[in-house]
mmCIF file of the N, C-alpha and C atoms, coordinates in Angstrom:
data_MODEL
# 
_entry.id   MODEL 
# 
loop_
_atom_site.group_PDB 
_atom_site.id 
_atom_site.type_symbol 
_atom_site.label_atom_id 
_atom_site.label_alt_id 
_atom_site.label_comp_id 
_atom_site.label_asym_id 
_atom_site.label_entity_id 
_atom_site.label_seq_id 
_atom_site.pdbx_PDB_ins_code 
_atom_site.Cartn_x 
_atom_site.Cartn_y 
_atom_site.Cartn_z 
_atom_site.occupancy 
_atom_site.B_iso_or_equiv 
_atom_site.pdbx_formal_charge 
_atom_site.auth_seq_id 
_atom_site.auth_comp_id 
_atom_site.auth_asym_id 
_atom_site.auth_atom_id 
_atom_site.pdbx_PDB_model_num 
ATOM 1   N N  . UNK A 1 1  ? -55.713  111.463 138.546 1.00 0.00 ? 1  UNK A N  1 
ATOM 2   C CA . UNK A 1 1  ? -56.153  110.230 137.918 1.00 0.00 ? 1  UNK A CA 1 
ATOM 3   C C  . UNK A 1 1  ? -55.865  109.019 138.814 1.00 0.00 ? 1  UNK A C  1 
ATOM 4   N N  . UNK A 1 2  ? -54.797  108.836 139.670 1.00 0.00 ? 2  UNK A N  1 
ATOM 5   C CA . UNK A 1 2  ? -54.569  107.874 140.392 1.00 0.00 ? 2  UNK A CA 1 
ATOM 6   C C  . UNK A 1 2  ? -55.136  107.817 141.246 1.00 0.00 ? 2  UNK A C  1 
ATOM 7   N N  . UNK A 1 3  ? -55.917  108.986 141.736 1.00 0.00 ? 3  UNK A N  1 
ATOM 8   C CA . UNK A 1 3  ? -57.408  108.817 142.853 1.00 0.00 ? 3  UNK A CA 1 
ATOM 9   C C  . UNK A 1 3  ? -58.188  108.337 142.458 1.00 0.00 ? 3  UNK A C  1 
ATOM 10  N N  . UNK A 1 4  ? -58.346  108.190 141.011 1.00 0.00 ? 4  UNK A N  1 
ATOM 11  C CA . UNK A 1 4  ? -59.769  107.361 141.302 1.00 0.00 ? 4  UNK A CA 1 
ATOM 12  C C  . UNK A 1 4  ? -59.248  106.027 140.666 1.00 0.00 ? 4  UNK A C  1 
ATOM 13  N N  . UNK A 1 5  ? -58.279  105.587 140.776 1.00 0.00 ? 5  UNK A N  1 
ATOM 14  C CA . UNK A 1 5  ? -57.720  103.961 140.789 1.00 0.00 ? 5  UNK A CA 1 
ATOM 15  C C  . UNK A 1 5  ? -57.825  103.515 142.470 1.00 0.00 ? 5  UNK A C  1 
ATOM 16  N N  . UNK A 1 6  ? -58.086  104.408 143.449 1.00 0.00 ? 6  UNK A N  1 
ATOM 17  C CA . UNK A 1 6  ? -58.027  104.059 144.566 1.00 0.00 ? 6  UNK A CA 1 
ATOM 18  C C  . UNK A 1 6  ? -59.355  103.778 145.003 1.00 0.00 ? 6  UNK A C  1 
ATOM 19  N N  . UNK A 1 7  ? -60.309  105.139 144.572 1.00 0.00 ? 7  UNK A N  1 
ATOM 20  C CA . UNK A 1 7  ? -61.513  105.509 144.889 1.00 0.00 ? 7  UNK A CA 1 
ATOM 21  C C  . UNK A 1 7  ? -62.521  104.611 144.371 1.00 0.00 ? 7  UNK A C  1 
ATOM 22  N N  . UNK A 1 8  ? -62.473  104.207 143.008 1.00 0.00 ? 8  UNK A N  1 
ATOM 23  C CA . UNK A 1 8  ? -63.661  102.974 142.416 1.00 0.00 ? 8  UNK A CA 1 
ATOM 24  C C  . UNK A 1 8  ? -63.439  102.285 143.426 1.00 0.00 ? 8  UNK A C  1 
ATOM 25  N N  . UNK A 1 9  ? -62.589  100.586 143.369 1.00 0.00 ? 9  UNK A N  1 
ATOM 26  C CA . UNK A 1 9  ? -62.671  99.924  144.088 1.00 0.00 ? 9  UNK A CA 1 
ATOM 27  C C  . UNK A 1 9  ? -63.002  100.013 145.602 1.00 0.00 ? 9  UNK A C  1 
ATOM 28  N N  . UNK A 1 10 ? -62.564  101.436 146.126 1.00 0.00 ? 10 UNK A N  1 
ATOM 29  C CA . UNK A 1 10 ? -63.201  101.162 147.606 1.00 0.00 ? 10 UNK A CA 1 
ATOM 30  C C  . UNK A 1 10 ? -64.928  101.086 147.661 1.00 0.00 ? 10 UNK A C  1 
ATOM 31  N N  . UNK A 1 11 ? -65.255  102.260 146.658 1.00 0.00 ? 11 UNK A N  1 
ATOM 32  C CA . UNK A 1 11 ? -66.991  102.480 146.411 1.00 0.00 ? 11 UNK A CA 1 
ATOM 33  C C  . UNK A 1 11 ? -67.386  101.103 146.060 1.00 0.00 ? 11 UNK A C  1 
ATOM 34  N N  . UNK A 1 12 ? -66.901  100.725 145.230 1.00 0.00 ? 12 UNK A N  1 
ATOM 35  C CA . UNK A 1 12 ? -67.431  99.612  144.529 1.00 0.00 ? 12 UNK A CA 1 
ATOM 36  C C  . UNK A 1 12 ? -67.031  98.270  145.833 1.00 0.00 ? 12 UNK A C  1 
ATOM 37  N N  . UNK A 1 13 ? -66.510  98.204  146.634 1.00 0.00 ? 13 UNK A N  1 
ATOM 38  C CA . UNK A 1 13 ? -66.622  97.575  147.433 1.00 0.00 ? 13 UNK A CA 1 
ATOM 39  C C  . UNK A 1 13 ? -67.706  97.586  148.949 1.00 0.00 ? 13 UNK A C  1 
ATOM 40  N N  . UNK A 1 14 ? -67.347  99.006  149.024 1.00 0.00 ? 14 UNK A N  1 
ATOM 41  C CA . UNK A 1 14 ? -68.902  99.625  149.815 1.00 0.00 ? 14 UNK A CA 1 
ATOM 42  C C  . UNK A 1 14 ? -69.940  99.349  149.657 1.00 0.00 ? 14 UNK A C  1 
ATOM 43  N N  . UNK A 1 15 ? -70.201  99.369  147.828 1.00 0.00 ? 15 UNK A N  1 
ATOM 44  C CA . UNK A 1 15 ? -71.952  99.277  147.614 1.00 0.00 ? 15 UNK A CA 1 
ATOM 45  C C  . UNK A 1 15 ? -71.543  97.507  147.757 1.00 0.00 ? 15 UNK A C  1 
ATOM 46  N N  . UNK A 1 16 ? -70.778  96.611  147.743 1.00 0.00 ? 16 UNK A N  1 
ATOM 47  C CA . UNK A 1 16 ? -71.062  95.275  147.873 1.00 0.00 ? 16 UNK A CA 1 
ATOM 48  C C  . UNK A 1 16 ? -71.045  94.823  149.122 1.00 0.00 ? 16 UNK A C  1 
ATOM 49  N N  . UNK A 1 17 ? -70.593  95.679  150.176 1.00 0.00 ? 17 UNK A N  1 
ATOM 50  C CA . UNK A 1 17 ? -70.477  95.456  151.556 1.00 0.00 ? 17 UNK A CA 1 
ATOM 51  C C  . UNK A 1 17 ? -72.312  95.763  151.977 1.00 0.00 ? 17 UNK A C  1 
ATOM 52  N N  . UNK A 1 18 ? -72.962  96.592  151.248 1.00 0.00 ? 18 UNK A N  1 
ATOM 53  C CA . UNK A 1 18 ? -74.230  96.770  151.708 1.00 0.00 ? 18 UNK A CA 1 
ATOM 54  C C  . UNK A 1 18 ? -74.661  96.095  151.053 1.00 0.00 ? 18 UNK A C  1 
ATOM 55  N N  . UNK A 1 19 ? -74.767  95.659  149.790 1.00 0.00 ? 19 UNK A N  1 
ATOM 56  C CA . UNK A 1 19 ? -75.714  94.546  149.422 1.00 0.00 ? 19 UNK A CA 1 
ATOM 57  C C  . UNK A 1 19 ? -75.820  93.351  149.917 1.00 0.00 ? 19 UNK A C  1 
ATOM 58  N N  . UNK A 1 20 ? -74.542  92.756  150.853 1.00 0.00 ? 20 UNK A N  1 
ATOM 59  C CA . UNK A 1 20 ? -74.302  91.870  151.237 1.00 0.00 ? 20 UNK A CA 1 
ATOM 60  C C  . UNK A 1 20 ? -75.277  91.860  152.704 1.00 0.00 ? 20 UNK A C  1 
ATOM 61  N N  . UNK A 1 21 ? -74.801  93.404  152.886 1.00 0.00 ? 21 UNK A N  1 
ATOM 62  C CA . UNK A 1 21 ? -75.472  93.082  154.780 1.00 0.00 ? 21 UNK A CA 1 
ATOM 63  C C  . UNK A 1 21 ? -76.981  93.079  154.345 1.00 0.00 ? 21 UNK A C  1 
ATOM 64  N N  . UNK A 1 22 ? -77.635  93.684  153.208 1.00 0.00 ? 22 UNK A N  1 
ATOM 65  C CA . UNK A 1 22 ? -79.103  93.747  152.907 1.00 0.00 ? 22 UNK A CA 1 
ATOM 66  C C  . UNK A 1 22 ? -79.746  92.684  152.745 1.00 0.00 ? 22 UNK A C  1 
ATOM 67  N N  . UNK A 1 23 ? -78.746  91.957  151.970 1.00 0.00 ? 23 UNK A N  1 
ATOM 68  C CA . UNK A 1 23 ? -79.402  90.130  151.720 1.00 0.00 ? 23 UNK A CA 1 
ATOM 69  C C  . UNK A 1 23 ? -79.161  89.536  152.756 1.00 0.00 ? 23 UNK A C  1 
ATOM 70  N N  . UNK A 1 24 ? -78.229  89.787  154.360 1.00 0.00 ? 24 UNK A N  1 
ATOM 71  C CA . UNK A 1 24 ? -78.217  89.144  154.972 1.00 0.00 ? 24 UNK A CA 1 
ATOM 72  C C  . UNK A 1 24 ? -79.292  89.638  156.266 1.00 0.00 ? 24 UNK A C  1 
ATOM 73  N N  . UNK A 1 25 ? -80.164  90.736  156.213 1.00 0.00 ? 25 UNK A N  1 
ATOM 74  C CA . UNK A 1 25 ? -80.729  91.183  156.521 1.00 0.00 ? 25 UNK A CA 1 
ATOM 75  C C  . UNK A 1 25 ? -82.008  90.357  156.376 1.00 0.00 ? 25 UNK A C  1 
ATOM 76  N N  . UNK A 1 26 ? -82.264  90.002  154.851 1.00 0.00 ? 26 UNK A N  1 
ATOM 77  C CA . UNK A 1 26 ? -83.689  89.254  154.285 1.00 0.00 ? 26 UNK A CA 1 
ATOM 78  C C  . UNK A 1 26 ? -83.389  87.560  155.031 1.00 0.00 ? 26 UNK A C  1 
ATOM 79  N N  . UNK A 1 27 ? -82.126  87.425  154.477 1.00 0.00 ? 27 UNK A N  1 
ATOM 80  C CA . UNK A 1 27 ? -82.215  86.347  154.730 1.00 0.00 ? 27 UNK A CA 1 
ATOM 81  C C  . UNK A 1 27 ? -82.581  85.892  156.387 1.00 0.00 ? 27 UNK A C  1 
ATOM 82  N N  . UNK A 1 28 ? -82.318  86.919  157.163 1.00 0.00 ? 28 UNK A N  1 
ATOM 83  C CA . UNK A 1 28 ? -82.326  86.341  158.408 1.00 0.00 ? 28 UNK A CA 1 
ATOM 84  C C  . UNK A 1 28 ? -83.615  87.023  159.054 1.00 0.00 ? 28 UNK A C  1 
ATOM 85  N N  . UNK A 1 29 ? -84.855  87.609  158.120 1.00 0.00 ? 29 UNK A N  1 
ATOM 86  C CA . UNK A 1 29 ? -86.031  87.611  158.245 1.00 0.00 ? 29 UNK A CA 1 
ATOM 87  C C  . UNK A 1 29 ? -86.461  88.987  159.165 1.00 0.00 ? 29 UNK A C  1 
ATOM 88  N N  . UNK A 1 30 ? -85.633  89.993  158.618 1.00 0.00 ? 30 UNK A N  1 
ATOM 89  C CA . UNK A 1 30 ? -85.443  91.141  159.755 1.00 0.00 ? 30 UNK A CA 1 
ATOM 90  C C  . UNK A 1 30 ? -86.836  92.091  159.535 1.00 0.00 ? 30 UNK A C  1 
ATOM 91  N N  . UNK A 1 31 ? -87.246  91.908  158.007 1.00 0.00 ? 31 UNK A N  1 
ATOM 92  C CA . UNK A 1 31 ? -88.319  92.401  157.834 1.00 0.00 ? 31 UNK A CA 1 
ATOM 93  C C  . UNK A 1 31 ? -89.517  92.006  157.063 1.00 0.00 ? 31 UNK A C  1 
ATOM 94  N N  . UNK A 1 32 ? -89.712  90.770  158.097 1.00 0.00 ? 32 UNK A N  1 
ATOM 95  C CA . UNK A 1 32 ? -91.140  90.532  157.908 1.00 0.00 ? 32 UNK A CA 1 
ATOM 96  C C  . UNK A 1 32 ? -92.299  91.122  158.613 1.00 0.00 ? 32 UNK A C  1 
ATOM 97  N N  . UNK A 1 33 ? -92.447  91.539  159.950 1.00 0.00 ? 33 UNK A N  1 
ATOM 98  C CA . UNK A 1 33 ? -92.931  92.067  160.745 1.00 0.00 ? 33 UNK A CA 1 
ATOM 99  C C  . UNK A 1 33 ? -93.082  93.512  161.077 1.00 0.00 ? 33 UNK A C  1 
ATOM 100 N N  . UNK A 1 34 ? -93.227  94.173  159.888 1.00 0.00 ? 34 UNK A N  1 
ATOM 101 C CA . UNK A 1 34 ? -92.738  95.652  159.910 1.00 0.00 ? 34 UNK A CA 1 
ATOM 102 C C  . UNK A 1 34 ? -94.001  96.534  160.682 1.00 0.00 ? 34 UNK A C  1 
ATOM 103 N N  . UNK A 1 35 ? -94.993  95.726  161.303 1.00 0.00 ? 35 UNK A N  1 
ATOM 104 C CA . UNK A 1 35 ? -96.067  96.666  161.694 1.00 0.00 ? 35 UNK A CA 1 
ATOM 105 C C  . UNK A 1 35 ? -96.186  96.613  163.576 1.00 0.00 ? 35 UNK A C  1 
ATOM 106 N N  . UNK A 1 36 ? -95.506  95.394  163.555 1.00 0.00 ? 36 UNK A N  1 
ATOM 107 C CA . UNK A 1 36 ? -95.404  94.310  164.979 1.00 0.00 ? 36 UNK A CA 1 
ATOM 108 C C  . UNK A 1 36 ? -94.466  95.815  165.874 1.00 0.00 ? 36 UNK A C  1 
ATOM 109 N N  . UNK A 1 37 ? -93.527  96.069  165.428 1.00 0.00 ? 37 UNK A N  1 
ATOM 110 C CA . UNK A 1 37 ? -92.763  97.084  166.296 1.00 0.00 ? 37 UNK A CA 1 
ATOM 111 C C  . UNK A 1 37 ? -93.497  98.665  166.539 1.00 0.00 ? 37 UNK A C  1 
ATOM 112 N N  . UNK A 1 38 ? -94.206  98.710  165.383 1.00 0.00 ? 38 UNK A N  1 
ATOM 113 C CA . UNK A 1 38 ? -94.728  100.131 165.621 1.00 0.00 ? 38 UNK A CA 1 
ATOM 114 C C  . UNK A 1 38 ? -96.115  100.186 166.154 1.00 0.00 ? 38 UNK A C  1 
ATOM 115 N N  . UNK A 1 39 ? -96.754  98.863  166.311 1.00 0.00 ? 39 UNK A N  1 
ATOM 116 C CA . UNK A 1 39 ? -97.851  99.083  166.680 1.00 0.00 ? 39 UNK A CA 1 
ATOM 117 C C  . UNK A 1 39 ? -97.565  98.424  168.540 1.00 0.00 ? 39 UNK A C  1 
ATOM 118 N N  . UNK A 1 40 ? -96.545  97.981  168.834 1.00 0.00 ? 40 UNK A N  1 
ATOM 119 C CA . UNK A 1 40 ? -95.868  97.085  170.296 1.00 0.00 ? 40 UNK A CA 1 
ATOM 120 C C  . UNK A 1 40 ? -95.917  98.531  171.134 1.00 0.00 ? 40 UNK A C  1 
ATOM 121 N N  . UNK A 1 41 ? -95.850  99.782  170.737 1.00 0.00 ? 41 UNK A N  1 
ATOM 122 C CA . UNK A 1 41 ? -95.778  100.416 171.879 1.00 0.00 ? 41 UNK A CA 1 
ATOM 123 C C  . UNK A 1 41 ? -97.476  100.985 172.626 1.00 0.00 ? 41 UNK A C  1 
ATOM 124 N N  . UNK A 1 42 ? -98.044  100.283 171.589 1.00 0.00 ? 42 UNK A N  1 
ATOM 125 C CA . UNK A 1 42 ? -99.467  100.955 171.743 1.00 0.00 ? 42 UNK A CA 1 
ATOM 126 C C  . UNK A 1 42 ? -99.972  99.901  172.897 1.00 0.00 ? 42 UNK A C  1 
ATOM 127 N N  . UNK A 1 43 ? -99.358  98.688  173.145 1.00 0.00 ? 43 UNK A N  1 
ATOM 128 C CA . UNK A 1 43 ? -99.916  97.901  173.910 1.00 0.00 ? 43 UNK A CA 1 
ATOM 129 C C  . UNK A 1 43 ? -99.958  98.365  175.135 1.00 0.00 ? 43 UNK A C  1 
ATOM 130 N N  . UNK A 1 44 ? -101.153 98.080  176.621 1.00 0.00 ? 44 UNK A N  1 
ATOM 131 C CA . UNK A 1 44 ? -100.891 98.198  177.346 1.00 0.00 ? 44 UNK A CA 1 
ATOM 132 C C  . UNK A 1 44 ? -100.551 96.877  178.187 1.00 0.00 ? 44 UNK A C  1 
ATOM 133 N N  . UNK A 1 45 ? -99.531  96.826  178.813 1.00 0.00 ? 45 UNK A N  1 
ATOM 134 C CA . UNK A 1 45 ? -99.266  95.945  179.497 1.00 0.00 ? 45 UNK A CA 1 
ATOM 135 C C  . UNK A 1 45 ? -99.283  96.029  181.044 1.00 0.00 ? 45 UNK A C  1 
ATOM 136 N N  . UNK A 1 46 ? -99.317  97.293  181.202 1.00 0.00 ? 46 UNK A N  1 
ATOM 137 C CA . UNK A 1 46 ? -100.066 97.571  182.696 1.00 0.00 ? 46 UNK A CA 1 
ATOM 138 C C  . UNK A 1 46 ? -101.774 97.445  183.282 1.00 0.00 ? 46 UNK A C  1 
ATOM 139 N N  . UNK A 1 47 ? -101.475 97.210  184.082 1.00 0.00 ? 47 UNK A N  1 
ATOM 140 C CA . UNK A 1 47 ? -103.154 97.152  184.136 1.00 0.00 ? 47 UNK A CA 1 
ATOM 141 C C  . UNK A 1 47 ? -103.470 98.429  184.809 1.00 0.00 ? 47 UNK A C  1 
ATOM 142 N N  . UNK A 1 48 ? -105.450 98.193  185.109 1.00 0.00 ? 48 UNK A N  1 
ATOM 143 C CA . UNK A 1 48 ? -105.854 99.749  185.427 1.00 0.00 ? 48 UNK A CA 1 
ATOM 144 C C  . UNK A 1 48 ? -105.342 100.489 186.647 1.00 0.00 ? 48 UNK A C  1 
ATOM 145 N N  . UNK A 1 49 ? -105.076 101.409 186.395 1.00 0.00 ? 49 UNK A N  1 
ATOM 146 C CA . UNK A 1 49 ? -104.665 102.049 187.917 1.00 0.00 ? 49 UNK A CA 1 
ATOM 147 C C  . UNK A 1 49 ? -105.254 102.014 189.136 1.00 0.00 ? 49 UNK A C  1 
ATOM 148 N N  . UNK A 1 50 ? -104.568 101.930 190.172 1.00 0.00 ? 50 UNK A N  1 
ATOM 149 C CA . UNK A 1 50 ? -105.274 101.717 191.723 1.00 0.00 ? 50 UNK A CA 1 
ATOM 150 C C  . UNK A 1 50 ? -105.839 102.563 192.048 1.00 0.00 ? 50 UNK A C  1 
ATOM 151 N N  . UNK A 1 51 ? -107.016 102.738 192.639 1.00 0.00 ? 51 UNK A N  1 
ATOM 152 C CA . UNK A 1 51 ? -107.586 103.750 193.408 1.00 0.00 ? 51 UNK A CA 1 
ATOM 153 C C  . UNK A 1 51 ? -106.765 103.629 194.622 1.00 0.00 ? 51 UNK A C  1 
# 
C-alpha cells in the first residue's frame, strides 16, 4: 500500500510533465507545418546532371 503513496504522485506528475511539454510544443508552433517536412525531401535542389 505504501507503493502506491509513492507511485500516484510520480505518474500523476509525469502525465503533467507531458502536458506541459505538449502545450509548450503548440505554443511554440511546432505543428503547424506538418506536410512542409515530409514533402522537403522530395525537393530537388541539385540541378541536372553533367554530361
Amino acid at each position: 500500500m505504501s507503493g502506491l503513496a509513492i507511485l500516484i504522485p510520480v505518474a500523476l506528475g509525469l502525465g503533467l510533465a507531458g502536458l506541459a511539454a505538449f502545450l509548450w510544443a503548440i505554443h511554440r508552433r511546432q505543428f503547424d507545418d506538418l506536410d512542409g517536412a515530409a514533402l522537403r525531401i522530395l525537393i530537388d535542389e541539385d540541378g541536372p546532371p553533367e554530361v
